[in-house]
C-alpha beads as a LAMMPS data file, in Angstrom:
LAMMPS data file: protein, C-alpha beads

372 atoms
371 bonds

1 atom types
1 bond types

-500.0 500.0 xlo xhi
-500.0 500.0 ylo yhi
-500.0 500.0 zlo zhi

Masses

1 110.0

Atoms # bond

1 1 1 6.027 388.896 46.707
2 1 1 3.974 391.731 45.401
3 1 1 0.424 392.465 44.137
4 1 1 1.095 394.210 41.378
5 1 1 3.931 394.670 39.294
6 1 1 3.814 398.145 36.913
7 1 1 5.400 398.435 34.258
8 1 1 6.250 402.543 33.705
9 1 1 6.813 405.038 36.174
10 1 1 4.649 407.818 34.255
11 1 1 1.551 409.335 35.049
12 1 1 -0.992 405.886 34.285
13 1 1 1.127 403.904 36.470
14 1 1 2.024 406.809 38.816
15 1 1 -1.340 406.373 40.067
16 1 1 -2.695 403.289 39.636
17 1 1 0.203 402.278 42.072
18 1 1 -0.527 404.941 44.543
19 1 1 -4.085 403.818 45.327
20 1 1 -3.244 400.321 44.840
21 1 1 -0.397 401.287 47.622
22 1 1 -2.890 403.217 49.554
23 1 1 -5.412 400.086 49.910
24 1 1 -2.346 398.312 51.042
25 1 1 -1.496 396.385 48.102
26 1 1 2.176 395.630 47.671
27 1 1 3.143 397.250 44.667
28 1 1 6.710 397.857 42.723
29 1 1 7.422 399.964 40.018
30 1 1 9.855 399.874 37.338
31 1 1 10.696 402.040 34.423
32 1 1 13.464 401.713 31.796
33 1 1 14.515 405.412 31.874
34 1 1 16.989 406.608 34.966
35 1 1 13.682 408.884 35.705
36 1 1 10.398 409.068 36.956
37 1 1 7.457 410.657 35.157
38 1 1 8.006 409.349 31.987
39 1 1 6.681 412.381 29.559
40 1 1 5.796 414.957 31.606
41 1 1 9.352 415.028 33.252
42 1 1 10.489 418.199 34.264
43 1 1 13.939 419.035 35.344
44 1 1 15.254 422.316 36.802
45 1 1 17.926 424.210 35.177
46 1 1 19.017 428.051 36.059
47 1 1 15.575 427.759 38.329
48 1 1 13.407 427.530 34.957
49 1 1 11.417 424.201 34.942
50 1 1 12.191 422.153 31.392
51 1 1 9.929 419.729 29.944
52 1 1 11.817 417.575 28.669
53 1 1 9.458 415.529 26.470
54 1 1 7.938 418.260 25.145
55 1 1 5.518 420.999 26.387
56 1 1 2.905 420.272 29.045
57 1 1 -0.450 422.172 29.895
58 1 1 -2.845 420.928 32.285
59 1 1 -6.209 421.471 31.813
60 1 1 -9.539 420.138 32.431
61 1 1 -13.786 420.063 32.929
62 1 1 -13.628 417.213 35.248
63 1 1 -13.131 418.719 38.864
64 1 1 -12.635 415.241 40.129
65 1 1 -9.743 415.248 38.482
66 1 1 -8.478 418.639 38.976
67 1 1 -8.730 418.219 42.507
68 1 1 -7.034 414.808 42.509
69 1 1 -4.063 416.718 41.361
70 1 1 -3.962 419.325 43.089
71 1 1 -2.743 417.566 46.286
72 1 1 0.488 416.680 44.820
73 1 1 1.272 420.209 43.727
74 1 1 0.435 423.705 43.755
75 1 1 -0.344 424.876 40.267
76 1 1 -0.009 428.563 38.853
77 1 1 -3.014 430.082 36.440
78 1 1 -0.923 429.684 33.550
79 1 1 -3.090 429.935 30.243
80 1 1 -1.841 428.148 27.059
81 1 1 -2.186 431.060 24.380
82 1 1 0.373 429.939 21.522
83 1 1 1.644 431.923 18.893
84 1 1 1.858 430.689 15.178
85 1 1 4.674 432.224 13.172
86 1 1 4.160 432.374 9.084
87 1 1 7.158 433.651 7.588
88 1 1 7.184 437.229 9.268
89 1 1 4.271 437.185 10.260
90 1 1 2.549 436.264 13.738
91 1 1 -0.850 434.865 14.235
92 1 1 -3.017 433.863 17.689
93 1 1 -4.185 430.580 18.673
94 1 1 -7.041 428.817 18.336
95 1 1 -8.012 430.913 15.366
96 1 1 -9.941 433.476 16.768
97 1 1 -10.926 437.179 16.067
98 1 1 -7.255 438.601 16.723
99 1 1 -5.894 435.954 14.239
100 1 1 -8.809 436.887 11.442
101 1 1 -8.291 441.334 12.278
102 1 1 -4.695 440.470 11.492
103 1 1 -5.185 438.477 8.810
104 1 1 -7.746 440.275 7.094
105 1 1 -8.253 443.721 8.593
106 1 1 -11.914 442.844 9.716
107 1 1 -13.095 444.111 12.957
108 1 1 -16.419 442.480 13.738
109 1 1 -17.648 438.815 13.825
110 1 1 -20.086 439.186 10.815
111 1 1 -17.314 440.269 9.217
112 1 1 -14.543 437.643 9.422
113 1 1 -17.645 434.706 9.133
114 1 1 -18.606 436.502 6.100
115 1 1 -14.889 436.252 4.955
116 1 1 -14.433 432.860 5.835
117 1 1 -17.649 431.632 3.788
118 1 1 -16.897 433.591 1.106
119 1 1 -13.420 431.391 1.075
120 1 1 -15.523 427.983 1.480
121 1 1 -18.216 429.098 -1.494
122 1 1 -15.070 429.863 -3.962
123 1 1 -13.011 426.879 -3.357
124 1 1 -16.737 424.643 -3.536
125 1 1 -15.695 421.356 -2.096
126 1 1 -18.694 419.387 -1.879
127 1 1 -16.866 415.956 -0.803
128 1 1 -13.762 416.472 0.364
129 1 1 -10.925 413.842 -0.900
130 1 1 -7.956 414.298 1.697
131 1 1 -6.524 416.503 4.329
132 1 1 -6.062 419.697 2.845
133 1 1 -9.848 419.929 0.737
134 1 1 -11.580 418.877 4.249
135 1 1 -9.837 422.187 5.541
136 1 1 -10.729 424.493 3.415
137 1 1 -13.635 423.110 3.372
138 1 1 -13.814 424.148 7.212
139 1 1 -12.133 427.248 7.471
140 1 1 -11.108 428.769 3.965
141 1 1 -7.730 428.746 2.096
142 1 1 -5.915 431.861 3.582
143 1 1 -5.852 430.089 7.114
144 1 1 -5.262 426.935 5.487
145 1 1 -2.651 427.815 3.456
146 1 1 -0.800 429.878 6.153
147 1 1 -1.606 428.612 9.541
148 1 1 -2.671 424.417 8.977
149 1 1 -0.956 422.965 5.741
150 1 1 3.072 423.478 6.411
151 1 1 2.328 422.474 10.660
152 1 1 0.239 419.705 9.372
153 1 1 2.265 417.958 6.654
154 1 1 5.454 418.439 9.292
155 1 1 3.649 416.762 12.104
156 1 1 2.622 413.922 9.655
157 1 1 5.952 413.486 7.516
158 1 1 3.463 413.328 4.706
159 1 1 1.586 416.105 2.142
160 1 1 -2.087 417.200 2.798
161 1 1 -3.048 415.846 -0.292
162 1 1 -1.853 412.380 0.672
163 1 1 -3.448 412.648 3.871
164 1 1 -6.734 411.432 4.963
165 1 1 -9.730 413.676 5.309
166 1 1 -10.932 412.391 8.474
167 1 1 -8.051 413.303 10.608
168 1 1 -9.063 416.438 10.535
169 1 1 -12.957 416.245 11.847
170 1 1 -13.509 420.269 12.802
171 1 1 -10.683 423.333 13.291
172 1 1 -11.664 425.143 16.541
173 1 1 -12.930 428.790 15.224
174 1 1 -13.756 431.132 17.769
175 1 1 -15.620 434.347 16.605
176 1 1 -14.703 436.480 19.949
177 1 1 -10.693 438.227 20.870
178 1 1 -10.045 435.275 22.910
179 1 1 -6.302 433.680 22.853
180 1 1 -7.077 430.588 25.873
181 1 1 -6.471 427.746 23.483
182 1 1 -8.319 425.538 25.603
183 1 1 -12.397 425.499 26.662
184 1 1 -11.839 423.641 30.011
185 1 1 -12.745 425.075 33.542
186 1 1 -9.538 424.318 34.907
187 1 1 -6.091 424.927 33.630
188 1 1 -2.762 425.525 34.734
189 1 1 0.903 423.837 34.993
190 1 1 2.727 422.911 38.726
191 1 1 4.603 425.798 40.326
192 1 1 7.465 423.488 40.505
193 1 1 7.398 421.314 37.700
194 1 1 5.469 417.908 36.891
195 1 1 8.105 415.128 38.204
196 1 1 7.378 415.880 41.894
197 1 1 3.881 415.289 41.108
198 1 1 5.007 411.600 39.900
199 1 1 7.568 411.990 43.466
200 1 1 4.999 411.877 45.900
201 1 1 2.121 409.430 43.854
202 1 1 5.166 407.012 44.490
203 1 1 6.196 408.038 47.880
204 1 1 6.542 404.762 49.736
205 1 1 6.745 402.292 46.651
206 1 1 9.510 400.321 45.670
207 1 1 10.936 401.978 42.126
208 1 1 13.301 400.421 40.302
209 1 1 14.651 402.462 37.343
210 1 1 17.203 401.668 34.636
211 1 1 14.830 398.336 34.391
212 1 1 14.081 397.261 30.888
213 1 1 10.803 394.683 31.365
214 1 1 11.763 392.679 28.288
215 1 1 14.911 392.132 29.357
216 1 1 14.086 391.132 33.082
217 1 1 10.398 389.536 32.453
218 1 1 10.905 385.940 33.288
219 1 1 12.593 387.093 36.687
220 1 1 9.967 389.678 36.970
221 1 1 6.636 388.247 36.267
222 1 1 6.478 385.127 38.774
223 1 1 7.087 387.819 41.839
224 1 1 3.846 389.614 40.973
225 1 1 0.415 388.270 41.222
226 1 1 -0.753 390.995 38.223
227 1 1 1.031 393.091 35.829
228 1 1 0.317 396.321 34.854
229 1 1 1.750 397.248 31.352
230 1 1 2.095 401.071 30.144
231 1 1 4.401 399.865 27.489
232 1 1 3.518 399.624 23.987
233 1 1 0.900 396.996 23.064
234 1 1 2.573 395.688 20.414
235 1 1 5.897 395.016 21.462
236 1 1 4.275 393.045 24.362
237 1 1 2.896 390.413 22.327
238 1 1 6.221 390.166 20.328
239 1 1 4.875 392.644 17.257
240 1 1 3.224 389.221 15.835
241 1 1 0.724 391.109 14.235
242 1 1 3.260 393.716 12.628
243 1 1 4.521 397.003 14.122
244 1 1 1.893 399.864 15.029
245 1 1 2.842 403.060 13.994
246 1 1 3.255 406.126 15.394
247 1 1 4.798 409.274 14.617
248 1 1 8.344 410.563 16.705
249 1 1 9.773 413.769 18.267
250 1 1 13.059 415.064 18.672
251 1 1 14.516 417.935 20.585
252 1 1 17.016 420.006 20.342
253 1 1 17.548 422.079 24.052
254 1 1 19.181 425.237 24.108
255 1 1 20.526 427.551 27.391
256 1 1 20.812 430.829 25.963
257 1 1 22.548 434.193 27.610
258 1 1 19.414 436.485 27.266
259 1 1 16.354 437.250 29.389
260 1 1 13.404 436.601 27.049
261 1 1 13.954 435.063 23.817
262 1 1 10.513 435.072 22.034
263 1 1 8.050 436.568 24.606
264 1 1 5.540 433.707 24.483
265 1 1 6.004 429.725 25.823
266 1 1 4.876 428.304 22.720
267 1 1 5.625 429.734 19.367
268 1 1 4.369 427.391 16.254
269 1 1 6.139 427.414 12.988
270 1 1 3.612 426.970 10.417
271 1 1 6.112 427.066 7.530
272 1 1 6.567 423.389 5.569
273 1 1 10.359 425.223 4.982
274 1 1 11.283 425.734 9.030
275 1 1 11.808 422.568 9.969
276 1 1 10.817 422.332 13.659
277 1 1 7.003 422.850 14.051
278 1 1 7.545 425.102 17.853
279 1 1 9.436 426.762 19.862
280 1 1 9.523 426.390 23.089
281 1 1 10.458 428.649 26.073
282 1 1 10.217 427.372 28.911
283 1 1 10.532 429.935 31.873
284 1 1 7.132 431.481 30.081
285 1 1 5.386 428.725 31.738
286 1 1 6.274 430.183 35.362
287 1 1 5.789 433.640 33.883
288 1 1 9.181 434.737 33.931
289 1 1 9.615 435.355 37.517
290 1 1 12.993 433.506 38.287
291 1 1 14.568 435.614 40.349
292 1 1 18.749 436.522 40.817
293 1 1 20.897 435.660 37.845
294 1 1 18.562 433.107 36.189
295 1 1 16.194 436.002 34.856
296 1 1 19.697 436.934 32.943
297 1 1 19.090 433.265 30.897
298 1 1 16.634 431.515 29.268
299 1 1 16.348 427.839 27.913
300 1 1 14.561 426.929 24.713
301 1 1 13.483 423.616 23.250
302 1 1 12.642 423.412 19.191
303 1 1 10.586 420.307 18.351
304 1 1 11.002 418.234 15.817
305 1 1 8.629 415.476 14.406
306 1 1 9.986 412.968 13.047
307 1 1 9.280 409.345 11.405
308 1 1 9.123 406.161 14.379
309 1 1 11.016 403.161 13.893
310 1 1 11.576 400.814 16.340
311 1 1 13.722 401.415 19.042
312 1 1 12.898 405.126 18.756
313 1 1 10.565 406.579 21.265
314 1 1 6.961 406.541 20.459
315 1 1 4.874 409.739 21.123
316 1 1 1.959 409.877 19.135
317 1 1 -0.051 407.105 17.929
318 1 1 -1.205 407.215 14.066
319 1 1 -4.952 406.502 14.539
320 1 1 -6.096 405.865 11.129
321 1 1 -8.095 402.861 9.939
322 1 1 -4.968 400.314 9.163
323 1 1 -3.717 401.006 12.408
324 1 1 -6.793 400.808 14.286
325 1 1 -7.731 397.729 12.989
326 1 1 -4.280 396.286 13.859
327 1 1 -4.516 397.327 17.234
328 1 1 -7.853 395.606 17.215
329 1 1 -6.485 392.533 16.761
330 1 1 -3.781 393.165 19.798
331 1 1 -6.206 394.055 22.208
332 1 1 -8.403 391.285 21.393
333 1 1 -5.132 389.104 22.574
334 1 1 -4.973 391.730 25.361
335 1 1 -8.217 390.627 26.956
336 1 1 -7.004 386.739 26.638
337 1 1 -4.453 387.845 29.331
338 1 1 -5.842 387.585 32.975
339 1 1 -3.172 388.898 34.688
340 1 1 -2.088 391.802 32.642
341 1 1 -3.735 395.090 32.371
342 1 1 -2.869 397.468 29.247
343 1 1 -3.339 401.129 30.226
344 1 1 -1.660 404.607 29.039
345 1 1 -1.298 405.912 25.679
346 1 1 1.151 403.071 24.375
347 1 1 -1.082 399.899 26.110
348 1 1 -4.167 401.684 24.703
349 1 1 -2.533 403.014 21.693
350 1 1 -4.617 406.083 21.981
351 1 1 -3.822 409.776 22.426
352 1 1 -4.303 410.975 25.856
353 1 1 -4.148 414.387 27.188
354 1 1 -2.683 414.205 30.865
355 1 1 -6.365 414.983 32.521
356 1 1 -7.779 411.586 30.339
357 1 1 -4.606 409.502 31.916
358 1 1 -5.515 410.494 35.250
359 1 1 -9.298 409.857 34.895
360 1 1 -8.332 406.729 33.274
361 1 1 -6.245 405.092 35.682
362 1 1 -8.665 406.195 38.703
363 1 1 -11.165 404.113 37.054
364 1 1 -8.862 401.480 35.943
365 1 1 -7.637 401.050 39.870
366 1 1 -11.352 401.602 40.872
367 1 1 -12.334 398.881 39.137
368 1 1 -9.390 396.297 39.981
369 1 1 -9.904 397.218 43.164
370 1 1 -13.562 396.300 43.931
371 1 1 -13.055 392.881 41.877
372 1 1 -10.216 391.756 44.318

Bonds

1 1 1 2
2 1 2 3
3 1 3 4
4 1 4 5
5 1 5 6
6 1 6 7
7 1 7 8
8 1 8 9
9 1 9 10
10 1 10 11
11 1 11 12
12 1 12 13
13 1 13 14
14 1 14 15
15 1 15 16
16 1 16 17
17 1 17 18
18 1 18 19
19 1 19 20
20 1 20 21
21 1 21 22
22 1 22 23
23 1 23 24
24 1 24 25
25 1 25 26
26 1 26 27
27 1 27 28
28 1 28 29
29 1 29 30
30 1 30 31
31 1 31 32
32 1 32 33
33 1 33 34
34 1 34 35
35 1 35 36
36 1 36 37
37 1 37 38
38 1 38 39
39 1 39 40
40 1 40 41
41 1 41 42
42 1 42 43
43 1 43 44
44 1 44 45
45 1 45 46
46 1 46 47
47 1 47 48
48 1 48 49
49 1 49 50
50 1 50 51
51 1 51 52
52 1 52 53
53 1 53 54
54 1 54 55
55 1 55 56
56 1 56 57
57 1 57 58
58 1 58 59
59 1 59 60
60 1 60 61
61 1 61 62
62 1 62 63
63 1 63 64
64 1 64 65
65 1 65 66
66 1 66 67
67 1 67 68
68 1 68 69
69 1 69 70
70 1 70 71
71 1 71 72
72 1 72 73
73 1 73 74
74 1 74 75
75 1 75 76
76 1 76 77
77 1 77 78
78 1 78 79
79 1 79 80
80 1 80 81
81 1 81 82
82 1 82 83
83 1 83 84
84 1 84 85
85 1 85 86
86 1 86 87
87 1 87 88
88 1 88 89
89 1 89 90
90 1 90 91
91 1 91 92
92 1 92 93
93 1 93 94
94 1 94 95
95 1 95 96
96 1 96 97
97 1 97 98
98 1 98 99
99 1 99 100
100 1 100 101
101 1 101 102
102 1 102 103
103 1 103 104
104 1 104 105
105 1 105 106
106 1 106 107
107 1 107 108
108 1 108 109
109 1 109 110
110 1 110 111
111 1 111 112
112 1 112 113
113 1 113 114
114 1 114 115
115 1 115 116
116 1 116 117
117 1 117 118
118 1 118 119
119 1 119 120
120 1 120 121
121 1 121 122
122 1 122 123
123 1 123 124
124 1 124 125
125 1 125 126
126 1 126 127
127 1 127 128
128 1 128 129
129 1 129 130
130 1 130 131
131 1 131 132
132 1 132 133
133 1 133 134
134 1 134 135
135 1 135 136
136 1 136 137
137 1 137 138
138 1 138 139
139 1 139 140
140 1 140 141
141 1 141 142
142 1 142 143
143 1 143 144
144 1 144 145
145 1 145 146
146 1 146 147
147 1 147 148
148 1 148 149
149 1 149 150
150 1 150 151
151 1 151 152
152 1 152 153
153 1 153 154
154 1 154 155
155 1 155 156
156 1 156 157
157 1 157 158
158 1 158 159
159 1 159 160
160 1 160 161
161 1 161 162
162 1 162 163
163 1 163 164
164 1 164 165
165 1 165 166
166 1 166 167
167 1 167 168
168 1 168 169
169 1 169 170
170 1 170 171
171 1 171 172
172 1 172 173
173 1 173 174
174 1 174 175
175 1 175 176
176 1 176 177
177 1 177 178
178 1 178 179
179 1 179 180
180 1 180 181
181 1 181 182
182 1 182 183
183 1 183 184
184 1 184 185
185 1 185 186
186 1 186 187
187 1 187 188
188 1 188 189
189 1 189 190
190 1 190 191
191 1 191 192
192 1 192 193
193 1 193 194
194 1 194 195
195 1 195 196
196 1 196 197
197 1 197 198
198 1 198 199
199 1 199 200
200 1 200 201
201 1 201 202
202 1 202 203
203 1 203 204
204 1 204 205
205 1 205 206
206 1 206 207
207 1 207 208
208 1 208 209
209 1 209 210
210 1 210 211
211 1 211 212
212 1 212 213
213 1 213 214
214 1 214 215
215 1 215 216
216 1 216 217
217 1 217 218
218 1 218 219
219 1 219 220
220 1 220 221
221 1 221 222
222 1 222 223
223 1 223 224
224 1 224 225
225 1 225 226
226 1 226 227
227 1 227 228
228 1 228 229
229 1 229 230
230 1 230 231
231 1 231 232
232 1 232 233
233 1 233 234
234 1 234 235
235 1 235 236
236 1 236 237
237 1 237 238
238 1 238 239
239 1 239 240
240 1 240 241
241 1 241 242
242 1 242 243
243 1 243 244
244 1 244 245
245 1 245 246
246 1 246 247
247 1 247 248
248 1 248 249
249 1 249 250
250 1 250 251
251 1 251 252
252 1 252 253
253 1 253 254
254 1 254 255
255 1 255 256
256 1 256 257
257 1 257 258
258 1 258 259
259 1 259 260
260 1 260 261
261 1 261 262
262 1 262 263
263 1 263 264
264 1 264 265
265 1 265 266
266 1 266 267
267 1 267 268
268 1 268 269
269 1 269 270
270 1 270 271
271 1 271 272
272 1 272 273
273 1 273 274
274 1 274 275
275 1 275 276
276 1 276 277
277 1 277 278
278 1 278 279
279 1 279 280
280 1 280 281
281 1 281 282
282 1 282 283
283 1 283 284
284 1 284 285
285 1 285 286
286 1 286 287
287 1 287 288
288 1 288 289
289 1 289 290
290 1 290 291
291 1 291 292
292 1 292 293
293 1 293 294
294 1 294 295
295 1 295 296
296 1 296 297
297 1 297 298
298 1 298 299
299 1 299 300
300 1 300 301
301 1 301 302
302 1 302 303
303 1 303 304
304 1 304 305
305 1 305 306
306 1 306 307
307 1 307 308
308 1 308 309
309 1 309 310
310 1 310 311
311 1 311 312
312 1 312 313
313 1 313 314
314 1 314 315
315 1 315 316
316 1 316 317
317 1 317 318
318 1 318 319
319 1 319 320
320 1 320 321
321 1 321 322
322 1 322 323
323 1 323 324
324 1 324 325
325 1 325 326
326 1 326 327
327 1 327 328
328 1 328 329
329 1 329 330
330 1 330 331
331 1 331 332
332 1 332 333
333 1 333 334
334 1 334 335
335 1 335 336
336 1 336 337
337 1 337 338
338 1 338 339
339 1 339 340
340 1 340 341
341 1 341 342
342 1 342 343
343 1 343 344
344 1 344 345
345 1 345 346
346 1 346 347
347 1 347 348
348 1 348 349
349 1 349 350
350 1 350 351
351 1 351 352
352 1 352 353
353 1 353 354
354 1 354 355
355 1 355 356
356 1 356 357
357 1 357 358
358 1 358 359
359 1 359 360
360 1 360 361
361 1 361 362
362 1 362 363
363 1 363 364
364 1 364 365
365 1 365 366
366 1 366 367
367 1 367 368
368 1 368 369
369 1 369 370
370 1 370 371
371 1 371 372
């Protein structure tokens, strides 16, 4: 009955079905949430677009890309320049000279390099052992100890000392009074919100929602010639390997009776003590330019990470060298399956920033495409 059956209505399968759909393959979706859009959901409340799954920045270098999107939606300059909170005290992000002049009263690059060497020499880590020696290794123990450990061990559910080294590889220091977290050409967030993006990749295509693949799969399968699988890898193939792990989020939503709660969208909490690791407020994103009573409220979104066990949702997956290696072994079954293609950040059990899910899934479709 149809070409292709795929298996999550978010972004990865939001387009591979559209240009499967758009060569005139027959194509259905399904997706076990009553929504489409899967993470990057956004649903309007008092006219202020909330991401519910957490916040969402577009950005990228690849123009192919950015211009792929950008005939789904119309998307505002917004430029991701978070805040970190340490106790009283507020920092920029990435560091950068505005974070070092506050820290440190230094005015010039020379002078906040100088600072931050002088901080390397002193704590003279030749080979660093875990997490927190391979940062201060990299950028000195005042921004360590204020702006990295407390965010880090919260987003891990583990100490810096009983972390890895290699997870963190470099920490993005910037020696100019620049706040644009991100390098890329292209950035920006849908005037609008993200889930009419997903809307009109699907316009056309038979959705099914509130449709659990597990629990339908022997109906399912035999009506589609291929399946494509966003879902996680590993519960797929039954976990017969063992679980992968990742690490959790929860949120806690808030509609508050003021105009502007915290004056930024993103506000980190870099204390081990707070217990969320941001702050989100989400009418920031749009600039705060709802008009009529709506400019009276705001709504506000704390994250909190927290430790995945099944049946929980998975966001991020833990990419160290056990889990790696298990995945290995899944995707090695993975290719054994002719009919099934793995894609997304759960089938590839790799972190993906929303630009890398797009280019993936072109290529992915691209590919299945010209085969058949």
């Amino acid at each position: 009955m149809y070409d292709y059956l795929i298996v999550g209505a978010g972004l990865f399968g939001a387009v591979f079905a559209h240009e499967a759909h758009k060569a005139g393959k027959k194509v259905v979706v399904i997706d076990k949430r009553a929504h489409v859009a899967g993470n990057i959901y956004t649903e309007e409340v008092d006219q202020i677009q909330v991401h519910r799954y957490g916040a969402h920045i577009f950005h990228t270098s690849n123009k192919e890309v950015w211009d792929y999107v950008q005939q789904f939606a119309e998307f505002n300059r917004y430029t991701n320049s978070p805040v970190a909170r340490y106790k009283d005290e507020l920092y920029n992000m990435p560091f950068n000279m505005n974070t070092f002049s506050k820290m440190w009263g230094v005015v010039t690059p020379a002078e906040a390099r100088e600072k931050i060497e002088e901080q390397i020499r002193e704590a003279g880590i030749a080979e660093p052992r875990n997490l927190e020696e391979q940062a201060i290794s990299l950028v000195g123990r005042d921004i360590y100890e204020k702006l990295v450990k407390g965010y880090t061990e919260k987003q891990w559910g583990r100490r810096a000392t009983e972390l890895p080294a290699f997870i963190i590889k470099r920490l993005p220091v910037r020696f100019v009074y620049d706040n644009n977290y991100f390098n890329d050409k292209y950035q920006g967030i849908p005037v609008g919100g993200y889930t009419q993006i997903v809307e009109k990749l699907l316009e056309g295509i038979e959705v099914r929602l509130n449709t659990d693949y597990f629990t339908h799969r022997e109906e399912l399968c035999p009506q589609a010639d291929k399946v494509v699988f966003t879902g996680m890898i590993d519960e797929y193939f039954g976990y017969c390997y063992g679980e992968l792990e990742y690490r959790s989020l929860r949120f806690e939503t808030e509609e508050l009776d003021c105009e502007n709660y915290q004056g930024n969208a993103v506000v980190n909490y870099t204390e081990y003590e707070v217990p969320y690791t941001r702050i989100i407020e989400h009418k920031h994103f749009e600039f705060g330019c709802q008009s009529g009573e709506s400019s009276l409220k705001t709504v506000i979104t704390k994250e909190y990470p927290a430790e995945w066990k099944k049946g929980d949702e998975p966001y991020y997956p833990m990419n160290d060298e056990k889990n790696n290696l298990l995945y290995g072994r899944y995707k090695e079954l993975a290719e054994r399956e002719k009919n099934v293609i793995f894609g997304g950040r759960l089938g590839m059990y790799k972190y993906f920033d929303m630009h890398h899910v797009v280019a993936e899934a072109l290529a992915c479709v691209k590919k299945e495409l010209s085969d058949n």
